[in-house]
C-alpha positions as CSV (number, residue, x, y, z in Angstrom):
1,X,111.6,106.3,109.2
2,X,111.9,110.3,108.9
3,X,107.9,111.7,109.8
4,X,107.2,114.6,108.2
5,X,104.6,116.7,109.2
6,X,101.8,117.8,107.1
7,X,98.4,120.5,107.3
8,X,95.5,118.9,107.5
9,X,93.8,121.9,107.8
10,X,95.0,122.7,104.3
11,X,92.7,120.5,102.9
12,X,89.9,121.0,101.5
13,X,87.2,121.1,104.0
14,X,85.0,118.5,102.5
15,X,87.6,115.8,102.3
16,X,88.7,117.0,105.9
17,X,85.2,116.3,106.9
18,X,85.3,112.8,105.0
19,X,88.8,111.8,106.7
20,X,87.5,112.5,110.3
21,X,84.1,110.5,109.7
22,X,85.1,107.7,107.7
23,X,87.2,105.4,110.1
24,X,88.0,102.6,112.1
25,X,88.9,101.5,115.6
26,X,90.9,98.7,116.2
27,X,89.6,98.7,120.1
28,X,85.6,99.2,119.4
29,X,86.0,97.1,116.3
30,X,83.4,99.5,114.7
31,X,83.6,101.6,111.5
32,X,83.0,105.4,111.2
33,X,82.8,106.2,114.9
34,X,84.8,109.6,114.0
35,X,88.2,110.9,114.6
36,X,88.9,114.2,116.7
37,X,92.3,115.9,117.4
38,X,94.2,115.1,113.7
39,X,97.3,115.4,112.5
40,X,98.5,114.6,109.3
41,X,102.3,113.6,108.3
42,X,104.2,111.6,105.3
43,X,106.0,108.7,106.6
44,X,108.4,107.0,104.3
45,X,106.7,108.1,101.2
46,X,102.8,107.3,102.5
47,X,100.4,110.0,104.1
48,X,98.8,109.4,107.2
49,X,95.9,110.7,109.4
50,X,96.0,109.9,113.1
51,X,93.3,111.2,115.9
52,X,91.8,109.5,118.6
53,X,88.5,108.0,118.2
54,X,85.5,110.0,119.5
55,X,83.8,107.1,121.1
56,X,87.0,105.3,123.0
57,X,89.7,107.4,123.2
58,X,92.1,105.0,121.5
59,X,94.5,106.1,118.6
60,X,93.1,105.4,114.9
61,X,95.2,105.9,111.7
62,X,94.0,106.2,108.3
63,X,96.7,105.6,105.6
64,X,95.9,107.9,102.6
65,X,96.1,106.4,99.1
66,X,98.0,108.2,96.2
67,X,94.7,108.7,94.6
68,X,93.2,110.5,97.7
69,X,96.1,112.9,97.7
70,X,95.4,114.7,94.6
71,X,92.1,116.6,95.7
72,X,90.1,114.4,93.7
73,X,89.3,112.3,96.5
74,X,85.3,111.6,97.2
């Protein structure tokens, strides 16, 4: 269960822009609220964003597919 860290802020700023609007919170049980304070790392061979969400607080998590990873991602 080695976390590596990763820089989110290397991404491209559209998809970082993307990544921190498109989520959900498990505690407001809503979708796109908005993520703020992000870090990205690779656990076990997947990619993950975590922040807390802008209207609770709470920790979200999006798990990044392989297909999102390749800068192709929309």
């Amino acid at each position: 269960m080695e976390r590596t860290e990763r820089d989110f802020y290397a991404r491209d700023p559209d998809d970082q822009q993307a990544f921190l609007t498109q989520t959900w919170c498990n505690t407001c049980m809503e979708a796109d609220l908005g993520m703020k304070e992000p870090v990205e790392y690779e656990q076990n061979g997947i990619v993950f964003i975590e922040g807390k969400c802008v209207k609770c607080g709470d920790t979200v998590c999006t798990e990044i597919a392989d297909d999102e990873t390749d800068g192709e991602w929309e």
